[in-house]
N, CA, C and O atoms as CSV, one atom per row, in Angstrom:
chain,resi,resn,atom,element,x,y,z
A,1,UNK,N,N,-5.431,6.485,8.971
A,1,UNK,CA,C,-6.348,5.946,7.980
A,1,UNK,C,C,-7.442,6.950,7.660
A,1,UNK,O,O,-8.265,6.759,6.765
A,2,UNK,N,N,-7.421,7.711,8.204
A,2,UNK,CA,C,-8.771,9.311,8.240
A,2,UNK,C,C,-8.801,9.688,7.233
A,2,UNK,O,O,-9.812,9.647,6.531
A,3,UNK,N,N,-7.452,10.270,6.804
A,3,UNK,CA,C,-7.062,10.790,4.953
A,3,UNK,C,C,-7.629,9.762,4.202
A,3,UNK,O,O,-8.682,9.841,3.570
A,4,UNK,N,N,-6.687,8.525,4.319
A,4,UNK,CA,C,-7.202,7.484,3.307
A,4,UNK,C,C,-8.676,7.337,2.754
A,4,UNK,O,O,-9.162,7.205,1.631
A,5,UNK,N,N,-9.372,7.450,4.564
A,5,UNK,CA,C,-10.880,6.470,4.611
A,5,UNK,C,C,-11.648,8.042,3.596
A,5,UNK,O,O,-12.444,7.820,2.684
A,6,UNK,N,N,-11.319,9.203,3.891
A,6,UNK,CA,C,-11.919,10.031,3.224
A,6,UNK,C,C,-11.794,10.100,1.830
A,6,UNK,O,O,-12.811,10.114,1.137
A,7,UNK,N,N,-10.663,10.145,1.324
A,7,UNK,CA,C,-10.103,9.732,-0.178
A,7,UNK,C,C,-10.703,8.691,-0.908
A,7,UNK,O,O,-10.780,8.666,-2.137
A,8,UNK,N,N,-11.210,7.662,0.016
A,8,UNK,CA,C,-11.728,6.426,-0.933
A,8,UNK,C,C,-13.199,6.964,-0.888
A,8,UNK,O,O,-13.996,6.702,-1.788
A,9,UNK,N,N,-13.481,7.632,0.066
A,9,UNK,CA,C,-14.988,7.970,-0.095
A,9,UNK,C,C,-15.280,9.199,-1.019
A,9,UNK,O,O,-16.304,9.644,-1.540
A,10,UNK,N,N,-14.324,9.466,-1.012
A,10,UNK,CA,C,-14.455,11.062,-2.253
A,10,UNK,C,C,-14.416,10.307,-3.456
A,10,UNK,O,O,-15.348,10.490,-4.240
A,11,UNK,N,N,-13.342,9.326,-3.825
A,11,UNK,CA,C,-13.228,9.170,-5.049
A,11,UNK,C,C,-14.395,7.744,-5.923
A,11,UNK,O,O,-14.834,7.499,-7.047
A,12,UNK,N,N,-14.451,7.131,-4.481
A,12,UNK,CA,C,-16.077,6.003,-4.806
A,12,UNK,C,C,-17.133,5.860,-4.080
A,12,UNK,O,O,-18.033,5.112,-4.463
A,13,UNK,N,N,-17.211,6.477,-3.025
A,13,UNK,CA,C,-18.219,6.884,-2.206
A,13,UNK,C,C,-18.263,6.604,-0.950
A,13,UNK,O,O,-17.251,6.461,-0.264
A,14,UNK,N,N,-19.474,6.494,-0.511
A,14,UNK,CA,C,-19.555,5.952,1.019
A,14,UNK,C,C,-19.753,4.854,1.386
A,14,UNK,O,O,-19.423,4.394,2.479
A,15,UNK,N,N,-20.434,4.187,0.337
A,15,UNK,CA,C,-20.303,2.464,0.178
A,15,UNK,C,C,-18.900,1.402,0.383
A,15,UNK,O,O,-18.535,0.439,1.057
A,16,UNK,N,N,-18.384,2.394,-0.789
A,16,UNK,CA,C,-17.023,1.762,-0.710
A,16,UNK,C,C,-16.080,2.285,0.159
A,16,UNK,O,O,-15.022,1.658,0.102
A,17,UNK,N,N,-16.083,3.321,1.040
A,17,UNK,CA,C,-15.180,3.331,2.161
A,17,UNK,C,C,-15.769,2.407,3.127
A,17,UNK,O,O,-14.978,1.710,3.762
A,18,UNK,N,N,-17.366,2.243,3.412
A,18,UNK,CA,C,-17.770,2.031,4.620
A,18,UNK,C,C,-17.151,0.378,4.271
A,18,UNK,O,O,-16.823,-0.224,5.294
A,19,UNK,N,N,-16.957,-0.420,2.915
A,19,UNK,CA,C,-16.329,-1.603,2.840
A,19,UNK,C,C,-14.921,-1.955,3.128
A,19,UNK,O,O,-14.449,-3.059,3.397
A,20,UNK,N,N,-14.260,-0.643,3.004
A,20,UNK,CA,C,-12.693,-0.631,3.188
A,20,UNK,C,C,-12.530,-0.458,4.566
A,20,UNK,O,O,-11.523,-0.905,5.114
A,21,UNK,N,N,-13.463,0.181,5.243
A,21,UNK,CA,C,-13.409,0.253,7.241
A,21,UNK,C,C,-13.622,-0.913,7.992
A,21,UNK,O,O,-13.154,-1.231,9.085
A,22,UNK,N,N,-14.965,-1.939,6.700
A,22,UNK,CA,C,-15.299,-3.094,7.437
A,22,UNK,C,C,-14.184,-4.074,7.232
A,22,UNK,O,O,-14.010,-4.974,8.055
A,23,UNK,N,N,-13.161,-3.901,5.814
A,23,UNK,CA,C,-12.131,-5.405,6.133
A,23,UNK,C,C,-11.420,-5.156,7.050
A,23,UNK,O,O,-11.114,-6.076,7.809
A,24,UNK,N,N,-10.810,-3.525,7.334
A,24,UNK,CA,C,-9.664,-3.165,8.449
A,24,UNK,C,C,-10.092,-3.369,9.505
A,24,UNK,O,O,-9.092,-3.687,10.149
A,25,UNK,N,N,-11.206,-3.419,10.373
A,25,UNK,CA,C,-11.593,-4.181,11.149
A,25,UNK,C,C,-11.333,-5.465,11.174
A,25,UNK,O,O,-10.632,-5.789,12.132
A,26,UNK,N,N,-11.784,-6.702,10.148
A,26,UNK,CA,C,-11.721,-7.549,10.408
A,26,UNK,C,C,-9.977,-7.900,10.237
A,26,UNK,O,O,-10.738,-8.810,10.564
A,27,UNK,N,N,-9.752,-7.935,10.213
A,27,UNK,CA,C,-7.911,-8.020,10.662
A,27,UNK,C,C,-7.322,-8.487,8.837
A,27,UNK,O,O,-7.630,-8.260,7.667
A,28,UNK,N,N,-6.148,-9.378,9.779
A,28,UNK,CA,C,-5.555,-9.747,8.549
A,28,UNK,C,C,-5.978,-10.666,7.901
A,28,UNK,O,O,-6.568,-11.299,8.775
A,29,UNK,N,N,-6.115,-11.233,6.954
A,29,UNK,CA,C,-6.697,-12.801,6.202
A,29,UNK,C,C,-5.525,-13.360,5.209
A,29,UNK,O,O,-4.816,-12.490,4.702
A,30,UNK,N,N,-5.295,-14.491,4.935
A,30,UNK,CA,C,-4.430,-14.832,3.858
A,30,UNK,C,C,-4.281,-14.416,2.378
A,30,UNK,O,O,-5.100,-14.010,1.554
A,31,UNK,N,N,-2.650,-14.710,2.312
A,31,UNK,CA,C,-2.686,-13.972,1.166
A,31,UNK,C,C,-3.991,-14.623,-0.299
A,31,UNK,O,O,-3.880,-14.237,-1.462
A,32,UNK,N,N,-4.922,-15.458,0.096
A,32,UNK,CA,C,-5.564,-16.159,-1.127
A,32,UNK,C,C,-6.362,-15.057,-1.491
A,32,UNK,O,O,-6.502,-14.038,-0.815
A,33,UNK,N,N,-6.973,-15.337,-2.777
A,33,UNK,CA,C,-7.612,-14.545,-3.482
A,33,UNK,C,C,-9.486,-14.694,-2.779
A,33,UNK,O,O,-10.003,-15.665,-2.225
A,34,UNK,N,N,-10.082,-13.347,-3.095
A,34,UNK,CA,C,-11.500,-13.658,-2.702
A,34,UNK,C,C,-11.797,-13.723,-1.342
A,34,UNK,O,O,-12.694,-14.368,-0.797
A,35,UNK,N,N,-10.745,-12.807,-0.723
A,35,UNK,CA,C,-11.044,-12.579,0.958
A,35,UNK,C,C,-10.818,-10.885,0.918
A,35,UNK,O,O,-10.044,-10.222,0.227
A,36,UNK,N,N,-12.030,-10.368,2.171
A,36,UNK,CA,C,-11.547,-8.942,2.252
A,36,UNK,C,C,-10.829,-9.373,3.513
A,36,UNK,O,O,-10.770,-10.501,4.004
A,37,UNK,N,N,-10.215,-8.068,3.995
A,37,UNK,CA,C,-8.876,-7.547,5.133
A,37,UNK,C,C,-8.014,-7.205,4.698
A,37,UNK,O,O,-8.117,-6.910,3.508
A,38,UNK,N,N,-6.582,-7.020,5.391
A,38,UNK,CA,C,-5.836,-6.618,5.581
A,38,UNK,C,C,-4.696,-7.689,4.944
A,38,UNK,O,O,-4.782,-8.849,5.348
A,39,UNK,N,N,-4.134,-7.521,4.430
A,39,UNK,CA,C,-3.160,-8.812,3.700
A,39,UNK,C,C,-1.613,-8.263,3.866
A,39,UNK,O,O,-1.191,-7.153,3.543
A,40,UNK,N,N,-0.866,-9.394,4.481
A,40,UNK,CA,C,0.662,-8.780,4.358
A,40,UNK,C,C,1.216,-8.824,2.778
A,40,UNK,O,O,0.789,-9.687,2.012
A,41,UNK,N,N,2.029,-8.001,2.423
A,41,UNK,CA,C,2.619,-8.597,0.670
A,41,UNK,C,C,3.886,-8.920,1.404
A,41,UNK,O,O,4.484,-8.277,2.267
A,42,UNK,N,N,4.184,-10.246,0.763
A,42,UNK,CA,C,5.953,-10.951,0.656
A,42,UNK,C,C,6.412,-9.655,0.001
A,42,UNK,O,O,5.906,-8.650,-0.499
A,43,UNK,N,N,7.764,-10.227,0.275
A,43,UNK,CA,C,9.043,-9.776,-0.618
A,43,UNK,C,C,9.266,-7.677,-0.482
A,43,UNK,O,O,9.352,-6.851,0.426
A,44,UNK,N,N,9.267,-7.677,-1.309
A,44,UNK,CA,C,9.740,-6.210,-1.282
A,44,UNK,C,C,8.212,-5.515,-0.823
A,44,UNK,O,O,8.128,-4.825,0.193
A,45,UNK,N,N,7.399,-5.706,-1.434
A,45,UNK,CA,C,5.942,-5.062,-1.161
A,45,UNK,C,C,5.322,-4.758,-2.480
A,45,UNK,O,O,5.301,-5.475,-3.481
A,46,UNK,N,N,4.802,-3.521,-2.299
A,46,UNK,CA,C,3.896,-3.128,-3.478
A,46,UNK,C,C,4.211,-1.376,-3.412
A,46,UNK,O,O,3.602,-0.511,-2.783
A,47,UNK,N,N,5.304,-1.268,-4.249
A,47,UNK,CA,C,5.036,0.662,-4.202
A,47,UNK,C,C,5.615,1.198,-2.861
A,47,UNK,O,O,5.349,2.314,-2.414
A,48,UNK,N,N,6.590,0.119,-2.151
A,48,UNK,CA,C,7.311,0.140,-0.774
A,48,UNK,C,C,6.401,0.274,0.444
A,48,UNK,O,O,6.636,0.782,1.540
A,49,UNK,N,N,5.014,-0.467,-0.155
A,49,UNK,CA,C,4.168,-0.623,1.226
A,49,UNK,C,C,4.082,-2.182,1.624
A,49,UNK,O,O,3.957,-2.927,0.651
A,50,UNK,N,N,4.118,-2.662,2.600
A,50,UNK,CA,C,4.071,-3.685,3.216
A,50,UNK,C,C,2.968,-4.967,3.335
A,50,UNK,O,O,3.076,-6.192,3.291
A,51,UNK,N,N,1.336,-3.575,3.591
A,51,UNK,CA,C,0.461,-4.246,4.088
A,51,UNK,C,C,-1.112,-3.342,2.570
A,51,UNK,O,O,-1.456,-2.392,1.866
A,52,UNK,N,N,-1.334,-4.489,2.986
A,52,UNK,CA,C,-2.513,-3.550,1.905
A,52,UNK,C,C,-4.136,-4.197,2.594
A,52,UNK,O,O,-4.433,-5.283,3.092
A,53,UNK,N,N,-4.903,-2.974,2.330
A,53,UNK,CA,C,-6.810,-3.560,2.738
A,53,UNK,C,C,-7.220,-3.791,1.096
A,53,UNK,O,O,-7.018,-3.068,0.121
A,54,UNK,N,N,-7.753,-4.858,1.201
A,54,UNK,CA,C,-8.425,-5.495,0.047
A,54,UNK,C,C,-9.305,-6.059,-0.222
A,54,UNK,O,O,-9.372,-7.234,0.138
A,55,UNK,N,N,-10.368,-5.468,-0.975
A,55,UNK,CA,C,-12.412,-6.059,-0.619
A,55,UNK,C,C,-12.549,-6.872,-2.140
A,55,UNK,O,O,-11.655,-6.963,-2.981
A,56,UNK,N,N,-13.554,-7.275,-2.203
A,56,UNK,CA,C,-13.885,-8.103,-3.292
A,56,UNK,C,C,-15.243,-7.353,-3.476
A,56,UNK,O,O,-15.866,-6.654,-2.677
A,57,UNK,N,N,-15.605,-7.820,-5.187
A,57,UNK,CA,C,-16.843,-6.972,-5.931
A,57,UNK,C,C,-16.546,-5.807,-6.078
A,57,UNK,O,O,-15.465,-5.218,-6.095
A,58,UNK,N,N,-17.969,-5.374,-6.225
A,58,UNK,CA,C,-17.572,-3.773,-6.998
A,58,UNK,C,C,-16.617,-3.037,-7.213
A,58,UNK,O,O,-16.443,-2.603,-8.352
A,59,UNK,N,N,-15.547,-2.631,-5.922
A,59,UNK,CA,C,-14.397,-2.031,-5.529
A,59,UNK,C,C,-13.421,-2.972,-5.758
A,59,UNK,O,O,-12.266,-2.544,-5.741
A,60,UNK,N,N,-13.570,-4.030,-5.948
A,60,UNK,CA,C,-12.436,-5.080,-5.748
A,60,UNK,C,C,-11.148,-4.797,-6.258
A,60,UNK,O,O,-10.222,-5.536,-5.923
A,61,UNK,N,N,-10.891,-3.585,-7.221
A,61,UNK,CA,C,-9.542,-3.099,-8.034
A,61,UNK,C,C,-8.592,-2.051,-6.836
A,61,UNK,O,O,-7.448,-1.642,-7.038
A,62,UNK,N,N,-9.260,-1.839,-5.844
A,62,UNK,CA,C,-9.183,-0.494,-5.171
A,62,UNK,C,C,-8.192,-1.360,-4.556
A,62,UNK,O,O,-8.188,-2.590,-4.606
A,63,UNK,N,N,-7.291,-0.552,-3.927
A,63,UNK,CA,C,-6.620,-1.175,-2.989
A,63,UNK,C,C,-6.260,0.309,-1.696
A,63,UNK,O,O,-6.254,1.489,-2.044
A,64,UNK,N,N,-6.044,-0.084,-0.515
A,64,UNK,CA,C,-5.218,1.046,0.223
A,64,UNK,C,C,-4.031,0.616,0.783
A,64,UNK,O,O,-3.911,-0.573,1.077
A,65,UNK,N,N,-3.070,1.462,0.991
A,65,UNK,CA,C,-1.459,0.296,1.245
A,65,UNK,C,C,-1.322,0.962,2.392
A,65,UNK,O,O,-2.023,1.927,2.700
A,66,UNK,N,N,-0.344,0.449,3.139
A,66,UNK,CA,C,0.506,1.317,4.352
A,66,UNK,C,C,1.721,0.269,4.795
A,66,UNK,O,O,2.010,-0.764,4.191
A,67,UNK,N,N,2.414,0.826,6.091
A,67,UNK,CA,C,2.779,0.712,6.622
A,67,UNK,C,C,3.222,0.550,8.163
A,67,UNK,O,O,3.300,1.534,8.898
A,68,UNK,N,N,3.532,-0.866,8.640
A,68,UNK,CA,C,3.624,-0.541,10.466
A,68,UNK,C,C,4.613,0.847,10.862
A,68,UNK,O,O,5.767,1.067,10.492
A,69,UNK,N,N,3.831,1.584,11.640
A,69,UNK,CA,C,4.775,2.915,12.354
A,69,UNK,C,C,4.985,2.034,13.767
A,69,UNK,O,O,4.250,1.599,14.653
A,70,UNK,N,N,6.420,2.027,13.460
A,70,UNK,CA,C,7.234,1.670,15.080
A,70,UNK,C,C,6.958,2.028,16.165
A,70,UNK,O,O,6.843,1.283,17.138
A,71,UNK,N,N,6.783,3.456,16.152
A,71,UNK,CA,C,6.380,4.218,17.450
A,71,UNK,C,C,4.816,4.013,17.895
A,71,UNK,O,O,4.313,4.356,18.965
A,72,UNK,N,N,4.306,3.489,17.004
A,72,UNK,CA,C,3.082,3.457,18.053
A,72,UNK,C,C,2.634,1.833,17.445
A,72,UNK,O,O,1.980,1.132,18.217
A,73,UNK,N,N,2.958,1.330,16.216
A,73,UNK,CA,C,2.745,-0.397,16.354
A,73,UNK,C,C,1.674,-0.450,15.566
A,73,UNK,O,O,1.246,-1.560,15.249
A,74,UNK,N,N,0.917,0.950,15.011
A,74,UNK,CA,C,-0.140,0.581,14.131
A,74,UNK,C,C,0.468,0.448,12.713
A,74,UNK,O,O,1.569,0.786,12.280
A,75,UNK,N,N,-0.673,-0.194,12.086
A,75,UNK,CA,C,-0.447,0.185,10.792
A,75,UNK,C,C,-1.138,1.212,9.913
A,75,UNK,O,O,-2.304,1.141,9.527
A,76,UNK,N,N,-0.325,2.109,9.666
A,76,UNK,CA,C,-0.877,3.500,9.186
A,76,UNK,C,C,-1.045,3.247,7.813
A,76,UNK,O,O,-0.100,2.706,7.240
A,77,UNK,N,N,-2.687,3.701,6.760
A,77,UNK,CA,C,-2.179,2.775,5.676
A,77,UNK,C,C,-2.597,4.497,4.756
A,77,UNK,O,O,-3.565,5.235,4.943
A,78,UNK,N,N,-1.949,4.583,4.218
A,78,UNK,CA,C,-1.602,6.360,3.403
A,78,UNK,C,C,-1.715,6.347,2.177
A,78,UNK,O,O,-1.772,7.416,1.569
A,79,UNK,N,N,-1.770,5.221,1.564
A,79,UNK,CA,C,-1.815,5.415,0.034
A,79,UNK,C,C,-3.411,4.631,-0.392
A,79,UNK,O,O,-3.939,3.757,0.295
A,80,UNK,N,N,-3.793,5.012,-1.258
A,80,UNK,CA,C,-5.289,4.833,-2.015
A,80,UNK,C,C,-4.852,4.563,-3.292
A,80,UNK,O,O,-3.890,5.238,-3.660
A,81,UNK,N,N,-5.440,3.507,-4.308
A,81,UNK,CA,C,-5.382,3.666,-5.574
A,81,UNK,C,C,-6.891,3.085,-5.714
A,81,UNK,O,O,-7.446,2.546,-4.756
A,82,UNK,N,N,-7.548,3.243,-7.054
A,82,UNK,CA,C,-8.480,2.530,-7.692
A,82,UNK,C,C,-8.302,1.549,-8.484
A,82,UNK,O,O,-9.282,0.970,-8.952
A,83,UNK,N,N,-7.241,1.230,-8.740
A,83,UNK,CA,C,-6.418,0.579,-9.888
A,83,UNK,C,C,-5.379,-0.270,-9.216
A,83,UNK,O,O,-4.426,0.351,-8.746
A,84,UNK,N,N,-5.385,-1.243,-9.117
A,84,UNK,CA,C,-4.278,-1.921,-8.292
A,84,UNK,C,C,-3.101,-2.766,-9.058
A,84,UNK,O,O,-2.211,-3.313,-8.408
C-alpha cells in the first residue's frame, strides 16, 4: 500500500491519503453507500480487483483497488484512480 498511499498523496495530497490510511485501518464495512473502509466488490470485481478503500466527501470519487496475496494473506491494494 506504500506506492499507492504515496500516489494518492502526490496526486491529492496529504489530507486525502491521510483519509485513505484512516478507512484501511478501519477494516471492511458493507457494501452500502456513505461508509469509508475497505469494501469487498461481488461478482467479477472492478478492473480485476476484488477489494477496494473507499472515503466519502471531498475525495469520495477516488478509489484504491487491490487484491488478497495468498502468500502472505494481506490485501495488497496497487491500483489508485481519482475517478471511479
Amino acid at each position: 500500500m506504500r506506492n499507492t498511499f504515496n500516489k494518492i498523496k502526490k496526486t491529492l495530497g496529504k489530507d486525502a491519503a491521510q483519509k485513505f490510511a484512516n478507512s484501511a485501518k478501519k477494516g471492511f464495512v458493507n457494501s452500502g453507500s456513505g461508509t469509508n473502509g475497505i469494501k469487498y466488490l461481488e461478482g467479477s470485481g472492478v478492473r480485476g480487483y476484488k477489494y477496494e478503500i473507499k472515503i466519502t466527501g471531498k475525495y469520495g470519487g477516488a478509489r484504491a483497488y487491490g487484491n488478497l496475496d495468498k502468500n502472505s494473506g494481506h490485501i495488497i491494494f496497487s491500483y489508485f484512480t481519482k475517478d471511479h
